[in-house]
C-alpha positions as CSV (number, residue, x, y, z in Angstrom):
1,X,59.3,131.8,133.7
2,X,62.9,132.8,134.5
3,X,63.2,129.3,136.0
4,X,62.2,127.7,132.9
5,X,64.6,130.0,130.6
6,X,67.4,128.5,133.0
7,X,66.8,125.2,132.9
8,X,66.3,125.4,129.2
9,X,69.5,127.2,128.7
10,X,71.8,124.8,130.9
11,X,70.5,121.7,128.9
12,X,71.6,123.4,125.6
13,X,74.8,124.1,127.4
14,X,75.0,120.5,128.3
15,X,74.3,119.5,124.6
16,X,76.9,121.5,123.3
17,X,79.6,120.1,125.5
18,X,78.7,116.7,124.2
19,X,79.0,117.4,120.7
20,X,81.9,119.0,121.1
21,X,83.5,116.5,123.6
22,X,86.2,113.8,121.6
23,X,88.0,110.8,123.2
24,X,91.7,112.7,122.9
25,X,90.4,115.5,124.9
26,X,91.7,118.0,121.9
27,X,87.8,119.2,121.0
28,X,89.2,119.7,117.6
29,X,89.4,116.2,116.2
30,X,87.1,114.5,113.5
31,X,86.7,112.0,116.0
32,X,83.0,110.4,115.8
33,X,83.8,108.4,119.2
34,X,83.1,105.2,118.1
35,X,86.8,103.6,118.2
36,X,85.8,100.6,119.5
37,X,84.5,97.3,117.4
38,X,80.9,97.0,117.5
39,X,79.0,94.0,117.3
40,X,76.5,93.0,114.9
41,X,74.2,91.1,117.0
42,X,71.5,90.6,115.0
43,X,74.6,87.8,113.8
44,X,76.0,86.4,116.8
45,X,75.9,87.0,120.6
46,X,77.8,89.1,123.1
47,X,78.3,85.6,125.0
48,X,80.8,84.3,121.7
49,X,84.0,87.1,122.7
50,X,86.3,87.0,124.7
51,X,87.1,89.0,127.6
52,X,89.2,91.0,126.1
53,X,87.5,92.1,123.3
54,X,84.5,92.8,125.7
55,X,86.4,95.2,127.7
56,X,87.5,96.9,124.4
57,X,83.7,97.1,123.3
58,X,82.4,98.4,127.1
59,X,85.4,101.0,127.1
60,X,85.3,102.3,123.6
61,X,89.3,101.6,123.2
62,X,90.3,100.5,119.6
63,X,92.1,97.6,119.0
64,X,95.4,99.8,118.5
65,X,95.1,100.6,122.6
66,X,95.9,97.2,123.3
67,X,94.4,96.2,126.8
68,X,97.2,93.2,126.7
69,X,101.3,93.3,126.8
70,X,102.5,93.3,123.3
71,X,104.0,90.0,122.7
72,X,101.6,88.2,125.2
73,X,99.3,85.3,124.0
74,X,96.7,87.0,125.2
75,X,98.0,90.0,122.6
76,X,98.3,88.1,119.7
77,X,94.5,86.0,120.0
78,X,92.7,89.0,120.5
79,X,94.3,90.5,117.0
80,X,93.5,87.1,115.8
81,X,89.7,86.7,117.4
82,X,88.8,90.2,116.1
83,X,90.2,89.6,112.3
84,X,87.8,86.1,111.7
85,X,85.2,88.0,113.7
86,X,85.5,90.9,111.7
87,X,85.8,88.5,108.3
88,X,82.3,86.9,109.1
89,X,80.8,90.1,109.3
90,X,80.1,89.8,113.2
91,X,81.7,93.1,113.9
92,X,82.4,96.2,112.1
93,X,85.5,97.9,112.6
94,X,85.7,101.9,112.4
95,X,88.6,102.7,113.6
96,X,91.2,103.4,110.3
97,X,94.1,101.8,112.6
98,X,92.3,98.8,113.3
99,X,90.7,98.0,109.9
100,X,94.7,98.6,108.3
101,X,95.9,95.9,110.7
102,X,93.0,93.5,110.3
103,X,93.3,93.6,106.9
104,X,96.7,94.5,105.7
105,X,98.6,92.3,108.0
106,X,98.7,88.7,109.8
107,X,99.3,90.0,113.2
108,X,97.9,87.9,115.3
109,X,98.3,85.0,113.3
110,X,101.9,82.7,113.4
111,X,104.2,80.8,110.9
112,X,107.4,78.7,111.0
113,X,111.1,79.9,110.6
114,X,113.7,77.6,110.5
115,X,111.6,74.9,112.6
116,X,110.4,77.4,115.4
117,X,106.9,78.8,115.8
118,X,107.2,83.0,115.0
119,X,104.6,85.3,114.8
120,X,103.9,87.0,112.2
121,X,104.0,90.9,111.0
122,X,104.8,91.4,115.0
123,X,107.2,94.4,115.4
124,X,110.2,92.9,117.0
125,X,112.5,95.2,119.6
126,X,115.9,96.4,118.0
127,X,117.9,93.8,119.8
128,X,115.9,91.0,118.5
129,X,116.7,92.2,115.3
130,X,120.1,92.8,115.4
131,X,120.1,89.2,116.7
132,X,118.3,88.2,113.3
133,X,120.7,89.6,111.0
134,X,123.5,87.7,112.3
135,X,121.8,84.8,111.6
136,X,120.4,85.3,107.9
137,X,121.3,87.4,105.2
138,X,118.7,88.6,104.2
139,X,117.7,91.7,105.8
140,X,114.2,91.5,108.2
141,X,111.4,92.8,105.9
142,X,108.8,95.2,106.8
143,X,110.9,96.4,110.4
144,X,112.0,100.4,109.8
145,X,115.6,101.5,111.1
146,X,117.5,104.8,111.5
147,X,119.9,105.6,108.7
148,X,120.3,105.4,105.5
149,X,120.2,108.3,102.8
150,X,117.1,109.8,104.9
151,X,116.6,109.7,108.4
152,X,114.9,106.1,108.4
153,X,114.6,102.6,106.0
154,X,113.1,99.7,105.8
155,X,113.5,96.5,103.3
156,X,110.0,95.1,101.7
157,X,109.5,92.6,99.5
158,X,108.4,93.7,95.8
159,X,105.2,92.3,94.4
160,X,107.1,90.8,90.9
161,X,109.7,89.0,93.9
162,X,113.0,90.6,94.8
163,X,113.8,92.7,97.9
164,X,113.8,96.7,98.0
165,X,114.9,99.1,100.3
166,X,113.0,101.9,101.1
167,X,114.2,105.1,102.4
168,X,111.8,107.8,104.4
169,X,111.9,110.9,106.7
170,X,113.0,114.1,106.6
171,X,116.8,115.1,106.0
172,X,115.8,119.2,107.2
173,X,116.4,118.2,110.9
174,X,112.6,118.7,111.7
175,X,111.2,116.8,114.1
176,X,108.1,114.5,113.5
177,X,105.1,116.0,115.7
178,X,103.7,112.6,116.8
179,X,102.5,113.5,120.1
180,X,100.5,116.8,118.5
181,X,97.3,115.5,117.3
182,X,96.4,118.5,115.2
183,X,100.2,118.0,113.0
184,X,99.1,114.5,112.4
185,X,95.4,114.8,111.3
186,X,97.2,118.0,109.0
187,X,100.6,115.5,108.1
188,X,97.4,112.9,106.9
189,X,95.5,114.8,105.2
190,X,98.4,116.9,103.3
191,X,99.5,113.5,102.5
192,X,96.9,111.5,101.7
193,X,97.4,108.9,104.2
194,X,94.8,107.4,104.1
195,X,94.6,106.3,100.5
196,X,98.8,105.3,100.5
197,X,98.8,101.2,99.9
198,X,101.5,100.4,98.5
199,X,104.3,99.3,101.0
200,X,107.3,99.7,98.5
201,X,106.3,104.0,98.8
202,X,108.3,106.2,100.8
203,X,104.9,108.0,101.3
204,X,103.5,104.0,102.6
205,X,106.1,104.5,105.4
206,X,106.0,108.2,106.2
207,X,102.5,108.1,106.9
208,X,102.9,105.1,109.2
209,X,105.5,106.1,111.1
210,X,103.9,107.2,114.6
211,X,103.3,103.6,114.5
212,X,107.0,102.5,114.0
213,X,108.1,105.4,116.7
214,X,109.1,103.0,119.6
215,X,110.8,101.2,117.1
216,X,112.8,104.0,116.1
217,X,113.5,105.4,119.3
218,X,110.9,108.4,118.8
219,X,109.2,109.7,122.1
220,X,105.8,109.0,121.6
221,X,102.7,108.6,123.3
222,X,101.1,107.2,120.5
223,X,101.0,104.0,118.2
224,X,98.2,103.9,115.6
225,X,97.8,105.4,112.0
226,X,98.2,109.4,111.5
């Protein structure tokens, strides 16, 4: 009988870890563990991805973890393999940072700027942009810098035409908790992240910027939404 009571009592043990277990390691998170796309397969089969986008599935890694160098080829035709993948209803995305940038922006995707092939919405490093300004007036859109009359800005384009520049950040001297997983998921909530659309917001910004923090020249260990 005492046998019994112990084995009975190490498999709830073992059940409770699991529940309780969350990719980040925290055991705090909301985190249902499913970051990775899933495929619908009852539409199409595993055989149609890529690589890449396999090894995403098989390791539960959203699309934010990027198993390719930003910049590569490879980076930019996975973003664009999972958005018409995504748009023909042959995956689902869960992941909040993954749905944004599938559907909020063209990364992945390219256009033309003065005769050269560019990609577009990609986050560019500060030299390239400095390199940019020289060579246009206007300002780069959508690419946050330091300064300004708060600690960062960035230019957007409004939706009746016209340029605007947005200032964001804190002026206190406080430091923006990136790398503490339980200040973001309270800086989201508090904020309504989630819900914040519009790009010409100081609140659009704010809430995004753990993804701008290499950008910035923020330590951070981590690049997707709050």
């Amino acid at each position: 009988m005492n046998t019994l009571r112990n084995l009975i009592k190490e498999s709830l043990q073992g059940y409770n870890l699991k529940e309780k277990s969350c990719s980040c390691g925290c055991n705090t998170c909301e985190d249902k563990r499913t970051l990775a796309p899933i495929l619908n397969e009852s539409i199409a089969p595993r055989e149609i991805l890529s690589e890449g986008l396999k090894y995403h599935i098989d390791n539960n890694k959203p699309l934010t973890e990027h198993v390719y160098r930003a910049g590569s080829q490879n980076y930019f035709d996975l973003w664009s393999e999972a958005r018409a993948l995504y748009s023909r209803g042959i995956i689902d995305i869960k992941n909040q940072d993954d749905l944004e940038i599938l559907t909020e922006t063209q990364l992945g995707e390219f256009g033309m700027y003065e005769g050269k092939k560019v990609p577009l919405d990609f986050i560019m490093e500060e030299v390239e942009l400095e390199e940019a300004d020289k060579k246009k007036k206007t300002p780069p859109i959508g690419k946050p810098k330091r300064g300004g009359s708060k600690k960062f800005y960035v230019y957007v384009r409004k939706p009746g035409g016209g340029i605007k520049k947005v200032s964001f950040g804190d002026t206190t001297g406080l430091s923006a908790k990136i790398n503490n997983p339980e200040a973001r998921r309270a800086f989201a909530k508090r904020h309504d992240c989630a819900n914040k659309k519009d790009r010409t917001k100081a609140s659009y910004w704010s809430c995004r910027l753990p993804r701008y923090a290499k950008l910035l020249g923020l330590k951070s260990n981590f690049s997707g939404f709050w």
